[in-house]
Structures are given as structure tokens and as C-alpha cells.
C-alpha positions, 0 to 999 in steps of 0.5 A: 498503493495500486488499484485493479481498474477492471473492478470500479464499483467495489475496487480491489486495492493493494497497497505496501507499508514500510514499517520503520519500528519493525523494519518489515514491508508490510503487504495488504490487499482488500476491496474497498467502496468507492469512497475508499473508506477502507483506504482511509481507515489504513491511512489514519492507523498507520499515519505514513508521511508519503505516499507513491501512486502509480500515475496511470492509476484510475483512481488516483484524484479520489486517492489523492484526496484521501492522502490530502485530507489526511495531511499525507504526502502524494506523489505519482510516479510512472514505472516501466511496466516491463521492469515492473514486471520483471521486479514482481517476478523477482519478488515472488521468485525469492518469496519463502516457500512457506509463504507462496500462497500468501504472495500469490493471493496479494497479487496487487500487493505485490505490485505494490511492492515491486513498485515501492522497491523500484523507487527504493532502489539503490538506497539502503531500504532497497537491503532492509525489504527482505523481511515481509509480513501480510496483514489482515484487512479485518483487524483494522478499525473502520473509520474517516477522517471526520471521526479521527479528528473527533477522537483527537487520535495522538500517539504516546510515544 
């Protein structure tokens, strides 16, 4: 997940999902408020077991908070920015030609990305993040935590 930090009263947020049923990475970019409701909302559909924060990252008490209260594992890690870049580069140098606009629109998406593959590297989930889909901040149901618990949400199998 990564933040743009020039934006601090609305921040414009990405963040990259390995999706383990579909084996798709999973890029969405949205702006959010400064409770990151938007964040929250993403946590508890997609109930990830971990997340990677970029330890430079402005926002990163308020999104660890998140990611406790939602019982999701955050660790930070500090990329090099030069490989950083270089793997963003790769990625959007490889993208599909028919999704070039897609990748140039989730610029902090991609970052995002770039940072998940770099800690993937070597494994054989750096071979499985070919396949990429872009998903649609709107679809998703807006709610916190508060109301998760109040729906006892569970999955079904």
C-alpha cells in the first residue's frame, strides 16, 4: 500500500492484492479521507493475513492502526528507491499493450506493485504476478470496522 504524501487532507492511496484463489495481482488506486475509511472498507472484504508498508510512508501510524484493529499483520519494510524505480519501469514496460492506460492511470498502484514484487523476489510468487486485473474502488461496500463486527461477517467456505 502506498500513499501520495503531497495530498494530506484527502490522500490518494494505492495499493497491490495477491489474490490466491484467482492467482491475480490485483492493483486499485482511490483517494480516501483522513480516517482512511476507504482503506478499512478494502481491509475487511479482502481479510489479507499481511500487509507491507513502505517505512517512509507518512501515513503509516494511522494505516497500521487499521491493519491492527482489523487483526491484519503490518510489517515495514524500506525499499531502495533506485530499485524501486527500476521495477516499476519493468512493469510498465511489460504491461499489455492493451492496458497501457490502465498502468499509467494506478501510477501509485504500481508502485505498490513494484514494492510487493521486490519482496516476492526469488520466490515462486515472483513467477505467478503476471497476470494483473485493476479493480474499481466503487464496487466495494463502504464500511469500518464497528459495522464488520456488528454483521458477524464470516466466510462460507
Amino acid at each position: 500500500m502506498l500513499f501520495d504524501p503531497s495530498i494530506f487532507r484527502d490522500p490518494k492511496i494505492g495499493m497491490a492484492f495477491w489474490h490466491v484463489k484467482s492467482k491475480c495481482m490485483q492493483l486499485i488506486q482511490f483517494s480516501d479521507n483522513i480516517n482512511l475509511d476507504v482503506v478499512e472498507s478494502m481491509i475487511i472484504q479482502y481479510s489479507p493475513s499481511e500487509c507491507l508498508i513502505p517505512g517512509n510512508m507518512k501515513w503509516s501510524n494511522q494505516v497500521k492502526n487499521v491493519m491492527e484493529r482489523n487483526k491484519v499483520l503490518c510489517n515495514e519494510f524500506q525499499p531502495k528507491k533506485s530499485e524501486l524505480d527500476k521495477v516499476e519501469e519493468d512493469i510498465i514496460r511489460s504491461a499489455p499493450s492493451n492496458k497501457k492506460h490502465a498502468y499509467a492511470n494506478h501510477d501509485i498502484a504500481v508502485k505498490a506493485f513494484a514494492s510487493l514484487k521486490m519482496q516476492a523476489k526469488g520466490t515462486e510468487l515472483e513467477d505467478m504476478m503476471k497476470n494483473v486485473e485493476f479493480l474499481n474502488s466503487q464496487e466495494f461496500i463502504r464500511f469500518n470496522y464497528q459495522a464488520d463486527a456488528g454483521l458477524h461477517i464470516f466466510e462460507t467456505g
